[in-house]
N, C-alpha and C positions, 0 to 999 in steps of 0.2 A: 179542122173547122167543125168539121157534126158534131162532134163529142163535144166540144165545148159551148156549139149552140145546144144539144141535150142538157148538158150540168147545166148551163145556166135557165134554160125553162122549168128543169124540175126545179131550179131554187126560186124562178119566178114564183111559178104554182104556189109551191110552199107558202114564199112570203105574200102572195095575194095579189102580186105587180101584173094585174089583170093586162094590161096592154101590152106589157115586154110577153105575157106568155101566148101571147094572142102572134106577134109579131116573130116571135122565136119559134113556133109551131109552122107558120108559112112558112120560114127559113129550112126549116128542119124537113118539110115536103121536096123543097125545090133540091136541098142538097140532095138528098135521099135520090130522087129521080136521075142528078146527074151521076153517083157514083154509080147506083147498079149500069147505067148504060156504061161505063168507064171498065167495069170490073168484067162485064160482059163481051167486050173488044180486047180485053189484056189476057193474054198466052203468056204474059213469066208473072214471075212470084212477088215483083217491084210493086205491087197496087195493095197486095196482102200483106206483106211491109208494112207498107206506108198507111194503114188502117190498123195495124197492130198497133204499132208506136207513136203514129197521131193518137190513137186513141187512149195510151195511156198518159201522155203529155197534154193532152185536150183536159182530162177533168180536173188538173191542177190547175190549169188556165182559168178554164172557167172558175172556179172555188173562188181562185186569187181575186178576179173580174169583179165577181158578187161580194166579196166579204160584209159587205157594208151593208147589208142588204140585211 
């Protein structure tokens, strides 16, 4: 979910969609605060995973999301 709320603010940005980058910039604080408390409590490698591979499935998502854009 960050990674694809990222791609899609940086293609806000880009495209000038002042409100979605405004709106995805909150998003992208609140996520941010919950993973490091998450990544902070986790002792196995399951959280480092699942931020590898979320992350590289995140920016197709998002891309897919925006194309239109």
């Amino acid at each position: 979910m960050s990674y694809t709320n990222l791609t899609v603010n940086y293609r806000a940005i880009a495209g000038g969609h002042i409100g979605s980058a405004m709106i995805t910039d909150a998003l992208a604080g609140a996520i941010s605060y919950f993973i490091i408390r998450r990544v902070a409590k986790d002792e196995s490698y399951a959280t480092l995973f699942g931020l590898i591979v979320g992350g590289s499935m995140a920016a197709w998502v998002g891309i897919t999301f925006t194309q239109g854009w």
